[in-house]
SEMAR-150235 format. One line per field, with one value per residue: residue number from 1; residue in three letters; chain; x, y, z of N, C-alpha, C in turn. Coordinates in Angstrom, 2 decimals, always signed. Example, Ala and Ser with C-alpha at 12.3 -4.5 7.8 and 13.67 -1.06 7.14 Angstrom:
2
seq = [1/2]
type = [Ala/Ser]
mol = [A/A]
npx = [+13.19/+12.85]
npy = [-5.69/-2.25]
npz = [+7.80/+7.08]
capx = [+12.30/+13.67]
capy = [-4.50/-1.06]
capz = [+7.80/+7.14]
cpx = [+13.20/+12.90]
cpy = [-3.30/+0.03]
cpz = [+7.80/+7.87]
END
This chain:
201
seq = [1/2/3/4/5/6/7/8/9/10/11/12/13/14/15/16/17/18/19/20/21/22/23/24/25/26/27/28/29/30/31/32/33/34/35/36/37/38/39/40/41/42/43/44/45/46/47/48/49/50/51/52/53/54/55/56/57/58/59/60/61/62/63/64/65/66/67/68/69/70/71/72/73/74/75/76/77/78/79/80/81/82/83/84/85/86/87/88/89/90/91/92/93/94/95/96/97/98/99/100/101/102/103/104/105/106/107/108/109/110/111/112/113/114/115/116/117/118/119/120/121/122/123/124/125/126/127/128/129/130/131/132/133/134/135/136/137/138/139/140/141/142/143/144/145/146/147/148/149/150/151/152/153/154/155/156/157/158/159/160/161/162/163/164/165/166/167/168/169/170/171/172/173/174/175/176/177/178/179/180/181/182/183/184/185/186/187/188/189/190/191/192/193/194/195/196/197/198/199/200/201]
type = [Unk/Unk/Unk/Unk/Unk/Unk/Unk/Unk/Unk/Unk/Unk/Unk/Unk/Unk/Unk/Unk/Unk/Unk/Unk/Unk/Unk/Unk/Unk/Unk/Unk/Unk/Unk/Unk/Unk/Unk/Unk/Unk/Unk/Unk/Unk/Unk/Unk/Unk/Unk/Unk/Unk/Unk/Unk/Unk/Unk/Unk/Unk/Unk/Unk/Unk/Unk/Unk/Unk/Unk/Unk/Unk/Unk/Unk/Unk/Unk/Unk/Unk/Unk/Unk/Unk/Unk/Unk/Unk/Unk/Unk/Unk/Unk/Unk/Unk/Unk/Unk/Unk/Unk/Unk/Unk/Unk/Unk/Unk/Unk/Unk/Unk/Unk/Unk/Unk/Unk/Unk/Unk/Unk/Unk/Unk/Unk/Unk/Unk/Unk/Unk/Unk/Unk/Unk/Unk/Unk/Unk/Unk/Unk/Unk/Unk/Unk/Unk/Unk/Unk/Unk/Unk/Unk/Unk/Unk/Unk/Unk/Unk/Unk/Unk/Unk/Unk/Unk/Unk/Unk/Unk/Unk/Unk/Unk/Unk/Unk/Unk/Unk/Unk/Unk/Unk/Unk/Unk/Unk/Unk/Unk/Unk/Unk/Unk/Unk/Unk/Unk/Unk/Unk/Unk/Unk/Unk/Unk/Unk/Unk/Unk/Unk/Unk/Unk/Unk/Unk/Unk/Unk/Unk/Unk/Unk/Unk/Unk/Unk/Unk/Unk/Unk/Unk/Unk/Unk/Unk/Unk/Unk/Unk/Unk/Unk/Unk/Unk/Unk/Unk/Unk/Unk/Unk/Unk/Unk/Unk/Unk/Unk/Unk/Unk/Unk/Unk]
mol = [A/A/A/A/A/A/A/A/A/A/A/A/A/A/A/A/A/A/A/A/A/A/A/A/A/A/A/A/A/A/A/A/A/A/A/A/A/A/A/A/A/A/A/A/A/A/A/A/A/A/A/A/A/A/A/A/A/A/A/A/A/A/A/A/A/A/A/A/A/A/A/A/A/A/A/A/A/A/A/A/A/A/A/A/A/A/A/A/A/A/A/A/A/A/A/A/A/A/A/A/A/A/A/A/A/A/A/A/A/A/A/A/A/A/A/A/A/A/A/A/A/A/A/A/A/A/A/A/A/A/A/A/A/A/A/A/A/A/A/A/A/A/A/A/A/A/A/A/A/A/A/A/A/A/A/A/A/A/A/A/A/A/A/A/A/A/A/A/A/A/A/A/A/A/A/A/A/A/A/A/A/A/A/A/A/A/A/A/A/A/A/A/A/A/A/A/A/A/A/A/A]
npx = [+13.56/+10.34/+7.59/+6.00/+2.89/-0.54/-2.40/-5.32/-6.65/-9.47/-11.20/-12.17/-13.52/-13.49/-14.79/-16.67/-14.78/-14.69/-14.45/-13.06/-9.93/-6.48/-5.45/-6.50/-8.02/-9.62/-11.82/-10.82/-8.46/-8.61/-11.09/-14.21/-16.29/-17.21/-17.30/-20.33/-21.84/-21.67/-20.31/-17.61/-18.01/-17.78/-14.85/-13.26/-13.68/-12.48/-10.02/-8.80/-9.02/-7.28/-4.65/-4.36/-5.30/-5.48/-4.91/-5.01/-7.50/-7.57/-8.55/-8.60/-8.40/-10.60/-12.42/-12.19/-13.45/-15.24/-17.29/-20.90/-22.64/-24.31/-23.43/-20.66/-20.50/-21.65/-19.92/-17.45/-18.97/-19.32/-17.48/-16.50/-17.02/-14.58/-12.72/-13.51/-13.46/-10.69/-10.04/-9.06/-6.60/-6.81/-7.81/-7.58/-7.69/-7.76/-7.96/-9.02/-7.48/-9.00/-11.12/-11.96/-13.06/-13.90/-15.85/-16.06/-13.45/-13.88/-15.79/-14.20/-11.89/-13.64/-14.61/-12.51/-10.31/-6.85/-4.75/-4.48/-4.31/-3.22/-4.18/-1.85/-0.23/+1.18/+2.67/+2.75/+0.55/+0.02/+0.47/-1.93/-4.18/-3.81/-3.72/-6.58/-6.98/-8.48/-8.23/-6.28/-2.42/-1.90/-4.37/-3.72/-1.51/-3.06/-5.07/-3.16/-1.29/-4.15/-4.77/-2.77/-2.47/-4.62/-3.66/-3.88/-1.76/-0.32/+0.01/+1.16/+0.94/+2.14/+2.85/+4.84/+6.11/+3.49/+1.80/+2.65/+4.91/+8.24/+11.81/+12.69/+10.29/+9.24/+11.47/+10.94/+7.87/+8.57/+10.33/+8.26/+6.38/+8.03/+8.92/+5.92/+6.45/+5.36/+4.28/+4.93/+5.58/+3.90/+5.13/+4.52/+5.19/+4.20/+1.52/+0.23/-2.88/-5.77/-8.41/-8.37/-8.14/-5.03/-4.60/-5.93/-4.44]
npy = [-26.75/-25.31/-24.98/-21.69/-20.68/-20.48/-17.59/-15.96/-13.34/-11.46/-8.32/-6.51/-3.84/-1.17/-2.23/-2.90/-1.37/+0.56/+3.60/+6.66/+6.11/+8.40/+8.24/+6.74/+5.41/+2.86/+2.66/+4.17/+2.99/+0.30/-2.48/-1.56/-2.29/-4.41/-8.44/-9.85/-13.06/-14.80/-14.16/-14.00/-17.08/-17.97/-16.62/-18.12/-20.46/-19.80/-19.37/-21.33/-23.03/-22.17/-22.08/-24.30/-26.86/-26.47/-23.41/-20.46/-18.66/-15.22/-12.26/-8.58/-5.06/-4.34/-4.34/-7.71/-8.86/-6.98/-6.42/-6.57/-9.79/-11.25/-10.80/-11.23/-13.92/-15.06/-14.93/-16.55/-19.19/-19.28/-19.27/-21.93/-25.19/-25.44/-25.29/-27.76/-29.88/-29.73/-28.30/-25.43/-24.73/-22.75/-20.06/-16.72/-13.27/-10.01/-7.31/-5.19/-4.38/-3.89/-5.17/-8.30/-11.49/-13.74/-15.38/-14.54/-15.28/-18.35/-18.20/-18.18/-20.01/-22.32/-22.08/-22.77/-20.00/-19.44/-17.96/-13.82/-10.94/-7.99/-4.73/-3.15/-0.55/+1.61/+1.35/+3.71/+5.60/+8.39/+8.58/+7.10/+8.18/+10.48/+9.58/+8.72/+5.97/+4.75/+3.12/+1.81/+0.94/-1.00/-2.15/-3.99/-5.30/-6.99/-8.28/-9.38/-10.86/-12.86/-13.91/-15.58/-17.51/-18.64/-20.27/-19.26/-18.01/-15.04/-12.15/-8.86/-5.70/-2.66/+1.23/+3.55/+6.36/+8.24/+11.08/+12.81/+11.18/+10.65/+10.69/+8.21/+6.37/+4.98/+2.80/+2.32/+1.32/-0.98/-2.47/-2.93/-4.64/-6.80/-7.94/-9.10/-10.98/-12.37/-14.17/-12.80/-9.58/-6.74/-4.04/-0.62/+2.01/+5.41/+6.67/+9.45/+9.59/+10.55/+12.35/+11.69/+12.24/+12.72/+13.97/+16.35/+17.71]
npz = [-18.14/-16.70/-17.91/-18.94/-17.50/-18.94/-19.17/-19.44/-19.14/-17.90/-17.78/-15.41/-15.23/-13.49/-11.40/-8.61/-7.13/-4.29/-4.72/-6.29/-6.64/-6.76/-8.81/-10.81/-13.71/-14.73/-16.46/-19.06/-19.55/-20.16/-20.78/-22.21/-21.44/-18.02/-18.67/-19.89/-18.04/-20.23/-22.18/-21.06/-20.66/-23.34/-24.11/-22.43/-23.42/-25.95/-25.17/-24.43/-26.68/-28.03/-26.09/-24.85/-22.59/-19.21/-18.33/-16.63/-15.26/-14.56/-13.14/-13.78/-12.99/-11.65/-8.20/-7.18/-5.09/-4.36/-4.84/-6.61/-5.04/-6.00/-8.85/-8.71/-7.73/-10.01/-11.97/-10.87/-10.63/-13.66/-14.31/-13.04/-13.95/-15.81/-13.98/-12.39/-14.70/-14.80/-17.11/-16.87/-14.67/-12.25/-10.80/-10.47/-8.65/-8.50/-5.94/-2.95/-0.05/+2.49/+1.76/+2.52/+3.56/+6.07/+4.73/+2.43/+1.20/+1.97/-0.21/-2.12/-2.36/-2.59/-4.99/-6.67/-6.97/-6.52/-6.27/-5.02/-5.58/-4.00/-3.67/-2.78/-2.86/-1.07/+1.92/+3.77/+5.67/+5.21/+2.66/+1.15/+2.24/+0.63/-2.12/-1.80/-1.27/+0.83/+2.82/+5.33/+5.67/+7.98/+7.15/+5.16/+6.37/+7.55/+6.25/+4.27/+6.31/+6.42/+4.25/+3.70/+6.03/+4.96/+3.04/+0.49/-2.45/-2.23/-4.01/-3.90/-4.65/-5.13/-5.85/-7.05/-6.77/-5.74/-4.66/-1.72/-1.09/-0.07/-0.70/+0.68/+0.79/-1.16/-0.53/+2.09/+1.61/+0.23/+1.81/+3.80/+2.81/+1.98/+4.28/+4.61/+3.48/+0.54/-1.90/-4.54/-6.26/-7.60/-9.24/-9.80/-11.55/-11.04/-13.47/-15.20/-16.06/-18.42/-17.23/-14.66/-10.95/-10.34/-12.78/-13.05/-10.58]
capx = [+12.96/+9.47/+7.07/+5.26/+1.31/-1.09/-3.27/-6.59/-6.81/-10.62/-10.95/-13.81/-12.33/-13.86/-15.81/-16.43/-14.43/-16.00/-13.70/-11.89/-8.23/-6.34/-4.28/-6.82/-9.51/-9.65/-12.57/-10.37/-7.49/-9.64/-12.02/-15.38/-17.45/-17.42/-18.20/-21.66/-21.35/-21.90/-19.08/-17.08/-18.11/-16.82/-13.81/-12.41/-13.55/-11.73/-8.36/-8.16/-8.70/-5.79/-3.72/-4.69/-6.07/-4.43/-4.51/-5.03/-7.84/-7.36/-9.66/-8.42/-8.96/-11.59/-12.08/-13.21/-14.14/-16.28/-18.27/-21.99/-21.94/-24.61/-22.13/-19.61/-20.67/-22.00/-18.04/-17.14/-19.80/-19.66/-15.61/-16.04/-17.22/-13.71/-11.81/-14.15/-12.93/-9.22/-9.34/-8.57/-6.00/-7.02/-8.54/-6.80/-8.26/-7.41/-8.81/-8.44/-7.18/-10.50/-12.68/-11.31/-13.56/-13.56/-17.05/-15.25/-12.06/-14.29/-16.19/-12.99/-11.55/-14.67/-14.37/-10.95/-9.54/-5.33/-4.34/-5.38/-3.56/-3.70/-3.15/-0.99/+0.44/+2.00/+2.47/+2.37/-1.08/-0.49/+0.42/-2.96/-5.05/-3.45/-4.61/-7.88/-7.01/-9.72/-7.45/-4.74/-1.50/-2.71/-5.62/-2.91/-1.28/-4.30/-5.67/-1.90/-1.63/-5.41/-4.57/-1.49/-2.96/-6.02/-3.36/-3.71/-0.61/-0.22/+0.46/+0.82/+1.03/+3.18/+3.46/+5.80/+5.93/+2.77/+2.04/+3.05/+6.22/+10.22/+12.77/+12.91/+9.07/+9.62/+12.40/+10.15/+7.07/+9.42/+10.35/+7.44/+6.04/+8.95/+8.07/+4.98/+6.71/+4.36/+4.65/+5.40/+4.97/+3.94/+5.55/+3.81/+5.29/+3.00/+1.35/-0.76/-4.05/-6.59/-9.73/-8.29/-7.64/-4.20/-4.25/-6.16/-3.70]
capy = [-25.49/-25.51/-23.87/-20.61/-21.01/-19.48/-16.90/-15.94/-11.93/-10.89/-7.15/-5.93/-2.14/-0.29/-3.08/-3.29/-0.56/+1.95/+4.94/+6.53/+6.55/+9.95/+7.72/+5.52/+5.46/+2.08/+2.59/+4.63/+2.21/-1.29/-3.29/-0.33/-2.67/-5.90/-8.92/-10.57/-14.61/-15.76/-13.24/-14.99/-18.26/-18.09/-16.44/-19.16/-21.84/-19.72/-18.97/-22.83/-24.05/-21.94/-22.37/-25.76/-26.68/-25.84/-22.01/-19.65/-17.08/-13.78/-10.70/-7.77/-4.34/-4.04/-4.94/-8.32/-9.37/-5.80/-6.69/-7.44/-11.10/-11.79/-10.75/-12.36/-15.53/-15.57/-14.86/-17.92/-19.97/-19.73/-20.65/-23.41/-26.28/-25.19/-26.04/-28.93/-30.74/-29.81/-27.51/-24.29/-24.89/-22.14/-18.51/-15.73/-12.34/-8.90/-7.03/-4.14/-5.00/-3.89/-6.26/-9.39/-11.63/-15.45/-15.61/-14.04/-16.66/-19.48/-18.35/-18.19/-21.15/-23.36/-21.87/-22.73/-19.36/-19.55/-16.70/-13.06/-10.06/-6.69/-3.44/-2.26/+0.45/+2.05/+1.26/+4.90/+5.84/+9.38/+8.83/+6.29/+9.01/+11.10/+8.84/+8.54/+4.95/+4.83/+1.38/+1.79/+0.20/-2.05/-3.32/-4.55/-6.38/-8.08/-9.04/-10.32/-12.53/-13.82/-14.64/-16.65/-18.61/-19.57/-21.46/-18.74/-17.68/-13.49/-11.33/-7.58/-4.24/-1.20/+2.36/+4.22/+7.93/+8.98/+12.19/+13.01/+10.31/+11.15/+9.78/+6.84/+6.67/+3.77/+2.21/+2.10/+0.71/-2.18/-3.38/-3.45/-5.51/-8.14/-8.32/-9.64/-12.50/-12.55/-14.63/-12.13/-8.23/-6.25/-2.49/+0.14/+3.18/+6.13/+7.32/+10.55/+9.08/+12.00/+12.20/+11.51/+13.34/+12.98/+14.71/+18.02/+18.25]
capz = [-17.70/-16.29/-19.63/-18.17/-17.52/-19.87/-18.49/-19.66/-18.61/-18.25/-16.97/-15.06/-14.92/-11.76/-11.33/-7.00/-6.69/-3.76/-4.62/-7.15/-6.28/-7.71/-9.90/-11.71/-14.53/-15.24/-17.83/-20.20/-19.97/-19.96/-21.93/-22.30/-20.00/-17.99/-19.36/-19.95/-18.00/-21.82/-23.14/-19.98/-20.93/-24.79/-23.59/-21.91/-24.80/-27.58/-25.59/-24.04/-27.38/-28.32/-25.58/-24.54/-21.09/-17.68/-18.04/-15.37/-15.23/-13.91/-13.23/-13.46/-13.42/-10.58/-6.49/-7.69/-3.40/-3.55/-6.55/-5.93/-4.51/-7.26/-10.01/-8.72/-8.13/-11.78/-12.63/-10.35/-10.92/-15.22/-14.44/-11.92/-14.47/-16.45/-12.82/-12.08/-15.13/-15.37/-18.20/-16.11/-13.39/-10.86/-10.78/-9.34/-8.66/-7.69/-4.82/-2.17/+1.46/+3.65/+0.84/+2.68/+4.64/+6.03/+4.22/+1.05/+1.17/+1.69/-1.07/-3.47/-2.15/-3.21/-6.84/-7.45/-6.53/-5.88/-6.14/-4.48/-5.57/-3.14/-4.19/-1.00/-2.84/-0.09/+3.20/+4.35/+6.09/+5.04/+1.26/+1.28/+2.43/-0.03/-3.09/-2.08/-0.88/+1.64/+3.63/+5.57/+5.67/+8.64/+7.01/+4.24/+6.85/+8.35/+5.11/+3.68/+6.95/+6.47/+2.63/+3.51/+7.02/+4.34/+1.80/-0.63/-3.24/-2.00/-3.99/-3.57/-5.64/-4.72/-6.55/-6.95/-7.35/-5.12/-3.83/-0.28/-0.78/-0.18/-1.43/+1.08/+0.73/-1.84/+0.14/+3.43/+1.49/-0.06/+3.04/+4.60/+2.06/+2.04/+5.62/+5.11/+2.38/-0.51/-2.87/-5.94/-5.84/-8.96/-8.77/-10.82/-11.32/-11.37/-14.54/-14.96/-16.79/-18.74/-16.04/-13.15/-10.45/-10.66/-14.15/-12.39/-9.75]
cpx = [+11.44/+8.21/+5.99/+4.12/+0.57/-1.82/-4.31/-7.26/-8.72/-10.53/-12.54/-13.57/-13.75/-14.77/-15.59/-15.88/-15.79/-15.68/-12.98/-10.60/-7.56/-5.67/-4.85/-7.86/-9.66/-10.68/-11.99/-9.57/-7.78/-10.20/-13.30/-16.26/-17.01/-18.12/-19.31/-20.94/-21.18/-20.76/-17.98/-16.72/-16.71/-15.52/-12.79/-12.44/-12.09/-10.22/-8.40/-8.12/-7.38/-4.40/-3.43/-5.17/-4.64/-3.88/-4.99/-6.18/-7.74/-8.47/-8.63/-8.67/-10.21/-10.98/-12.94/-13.94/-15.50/-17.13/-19.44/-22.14/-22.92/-23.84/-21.03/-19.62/-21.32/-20.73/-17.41/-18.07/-19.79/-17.74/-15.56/-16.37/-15.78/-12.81/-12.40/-13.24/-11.78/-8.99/-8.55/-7.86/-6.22/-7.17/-7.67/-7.51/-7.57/-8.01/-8.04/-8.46/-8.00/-11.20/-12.29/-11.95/-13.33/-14.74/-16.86/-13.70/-12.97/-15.25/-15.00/-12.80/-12.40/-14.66/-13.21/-9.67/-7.90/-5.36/-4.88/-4.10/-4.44/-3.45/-3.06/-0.89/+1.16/+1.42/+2.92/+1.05/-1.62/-0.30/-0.62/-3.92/-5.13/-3.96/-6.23/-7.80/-8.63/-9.42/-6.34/-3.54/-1.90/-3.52/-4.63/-1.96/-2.18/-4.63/-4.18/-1.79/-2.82/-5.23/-3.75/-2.01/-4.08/-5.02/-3.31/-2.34/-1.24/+0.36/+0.34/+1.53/+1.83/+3.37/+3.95/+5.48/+4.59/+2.69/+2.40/+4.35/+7.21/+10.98/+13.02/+11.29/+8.80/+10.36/+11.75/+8.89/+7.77/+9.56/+9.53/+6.65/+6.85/+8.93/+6.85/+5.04/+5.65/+5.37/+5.31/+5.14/+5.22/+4.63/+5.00/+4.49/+4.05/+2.57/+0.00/-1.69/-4.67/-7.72/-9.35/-7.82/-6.45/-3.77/-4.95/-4.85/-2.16]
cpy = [-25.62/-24.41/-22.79/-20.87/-20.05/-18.78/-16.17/-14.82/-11.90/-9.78/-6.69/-4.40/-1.48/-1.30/-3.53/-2.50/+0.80/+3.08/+4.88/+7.24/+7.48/+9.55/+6.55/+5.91/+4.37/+1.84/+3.40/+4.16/+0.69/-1.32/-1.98/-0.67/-3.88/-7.20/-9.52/-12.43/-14.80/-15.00/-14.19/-16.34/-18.54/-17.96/-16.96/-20.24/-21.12/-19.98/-20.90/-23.80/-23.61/-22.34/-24.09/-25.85/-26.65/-24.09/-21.52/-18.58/-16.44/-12.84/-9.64/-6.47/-3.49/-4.47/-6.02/-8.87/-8.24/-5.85/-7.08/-9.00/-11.85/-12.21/-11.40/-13.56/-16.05/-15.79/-16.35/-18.74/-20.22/-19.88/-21.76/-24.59/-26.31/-26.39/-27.52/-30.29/-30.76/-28.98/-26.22/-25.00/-23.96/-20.92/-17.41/-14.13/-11.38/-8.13/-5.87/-4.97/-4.99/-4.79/-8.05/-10.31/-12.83/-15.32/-15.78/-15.08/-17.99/-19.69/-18.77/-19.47/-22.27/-23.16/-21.73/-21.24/-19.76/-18.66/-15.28/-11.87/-8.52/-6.06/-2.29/-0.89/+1.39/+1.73/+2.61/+5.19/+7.76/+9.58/+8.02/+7.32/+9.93/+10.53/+8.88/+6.89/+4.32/+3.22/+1.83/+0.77/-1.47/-3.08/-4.15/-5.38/-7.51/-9.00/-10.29/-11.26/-13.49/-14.73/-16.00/-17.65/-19.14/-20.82/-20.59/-18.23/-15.92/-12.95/-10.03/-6.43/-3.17/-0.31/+2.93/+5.93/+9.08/+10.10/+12.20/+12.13/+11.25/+10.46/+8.39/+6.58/+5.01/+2.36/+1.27/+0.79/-1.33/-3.37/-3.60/-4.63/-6.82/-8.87/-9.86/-11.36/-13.00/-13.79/-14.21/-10.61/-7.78/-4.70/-1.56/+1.40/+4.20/+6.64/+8.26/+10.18/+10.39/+11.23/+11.65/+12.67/+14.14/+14.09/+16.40/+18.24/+18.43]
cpz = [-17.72/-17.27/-18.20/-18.48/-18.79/-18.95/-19.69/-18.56/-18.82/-17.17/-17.05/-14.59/-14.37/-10.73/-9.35/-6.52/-6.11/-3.62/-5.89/-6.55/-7.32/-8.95/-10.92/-12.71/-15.17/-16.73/-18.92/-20.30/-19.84/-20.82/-21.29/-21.16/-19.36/-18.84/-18.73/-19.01/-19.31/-22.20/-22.35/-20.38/-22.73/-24.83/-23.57/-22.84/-25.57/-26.81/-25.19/-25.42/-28.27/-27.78/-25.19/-23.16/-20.22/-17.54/-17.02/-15.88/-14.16/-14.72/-12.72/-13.69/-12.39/-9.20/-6.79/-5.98/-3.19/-4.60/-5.85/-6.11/-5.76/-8.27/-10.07/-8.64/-9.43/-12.43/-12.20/-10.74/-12.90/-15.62/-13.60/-13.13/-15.26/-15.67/-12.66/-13.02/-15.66/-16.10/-17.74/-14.88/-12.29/-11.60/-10.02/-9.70/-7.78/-6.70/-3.70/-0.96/+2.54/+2.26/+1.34/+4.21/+4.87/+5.41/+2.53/+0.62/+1.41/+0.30/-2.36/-3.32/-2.86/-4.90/-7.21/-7.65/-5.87/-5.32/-5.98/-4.91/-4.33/-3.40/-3.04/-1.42/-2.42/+0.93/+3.88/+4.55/+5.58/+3.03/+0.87/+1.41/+1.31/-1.43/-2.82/-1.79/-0.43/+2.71/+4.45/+5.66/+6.55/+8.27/+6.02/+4.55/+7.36/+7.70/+4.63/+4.88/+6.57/+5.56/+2.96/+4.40/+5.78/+3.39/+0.68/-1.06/-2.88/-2.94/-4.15/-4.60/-5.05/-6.12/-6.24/-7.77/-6.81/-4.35/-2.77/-0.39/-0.76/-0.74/-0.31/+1.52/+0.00/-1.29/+1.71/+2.91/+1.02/+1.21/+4.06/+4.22/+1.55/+3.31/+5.48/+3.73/+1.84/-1.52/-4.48/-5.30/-7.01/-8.56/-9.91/-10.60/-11.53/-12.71/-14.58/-16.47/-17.17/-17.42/-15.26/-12.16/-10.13/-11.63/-13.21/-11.52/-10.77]
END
C-alpha cells in the first residue's frame, strides 16, 4: 500500500481574495494573519524535519493567484530552494476560477506548483451571484480546462446547501463537475460562520 504524502498546510486566510462571499470569514476560522517569508521559511524546516523530506506544501485559506504578485512570489520564491533540492515534492495552491492566467500558470509551474485547487462551488450562475461569488460557472470551466491542458493535478470545491439551491441543485452541480474530470473534488457542506453575511441573513 502506497504511504500517504505529508502535507505542510500554511493558511493565508482572505489573503487575494477580491470579495467577501456570504458564506466565509476566513480570518475568524484561520491562522490571525498570513505568514511573514521567515515564519514560511521555519515552517517548512520544523515540519520536514518531522516528517522527513518529500512533503507537499499547500496554501490555503486565500485566492493564492489574486495575491499581490510581490507577495506571492516571496511565498514561491522562499519554497522553491525546498523543491530545487528534493526536500519538498511540489506546492499546491488554492485559488478562484477568474484569477487564472497563462502568465499566472507559467509562473506556478516554474516554482514547483502541481497542484491548483478551484473553488467552483456551484455550477449555477444564479446561486454564484447569490453568494457573492463574483465568477460564473463558465469561467470555472475555462479555467478547469486551462489547468488540465497546462499538466496541472485539478482539483475542485463544491458546496452544498447554498441559498437559491433545490433539491437537485447539488445533483446538477456534481455532474457538471465530473464532466469536467478533475482529479479529486473536495465537497463542503454549508456552515453559518459569526460575521458573515450568511449569519445576518
Amino acid at each position: 500500500m502506497k504511504a500517504k504524502r505529508s502535507v505542510i498546510p500554511v493558511f493565508v486566510p482572505h489573503l487575494g481574495c477580491p470579495r467577501d462571499c456570504i458564506f466565509c470569514n476566513q480570518r475568524s476560522i484561520a491562522a490571525p494573519k498570513e505568514p511573514s517569508m521567515e515564519e514560511l521559511w521555519v515552517n517548512i524546516e520544523e515540519s520536514l524535519s518531522r516528517s522527513g523530506d518529500g512533503a507537499e506544501l499547500a496554501f490555503y485559506g486565500g485566492s493564492f493567484t489574486a495575491i499581490d504578485r510581490e507577495k506571492r512570489l516571496g511565498y514561491l520564491k522562499t519554497a522553491y530552494p525546498f523543491i530545487k533540492s528534493g526536500r519538498l515534492s511540489s506546492i499546491r495552491v488554492s485559488t478562484r476560477p477568474d484569477c487564472i492566467t497563462a502568465d499566472i500558470l507559467d509562473e506556478l509551474e516554474y516554482y514547483g506548483v502541481k497542484t491548483i485547487e478551484l473553488g467552483a462551488q456551484s455550477m449555477e450562475n444564479r446561486v454564484l451571484m447569490l453568494a457573492n461569488r463574483g465568477h460564473t460557472a463558465e469561467d470555472t470551466v475555462q479555467a478547469s480546462e486551462f489547468i488540465k491542458s497546462r499538466g496541472f493535478t485539478l482539483i475542485l470545491q463544491m458546496m452544498v446547501g447554498l441559498p437559491g439551491e433545490n433539491s437537485s441543485s447539488p445533483g446538477y452541480t456534481a455532474e457538471r463537475i465530473a464532466h469536467l474530470e478533475p482529479f479529486g473534488v473536495r465537497i463542503y457542506p454549508v456552515a453559518v460562520i459569526k460575521h458573515t453575511a450568511l449569519e445576518h441573513m
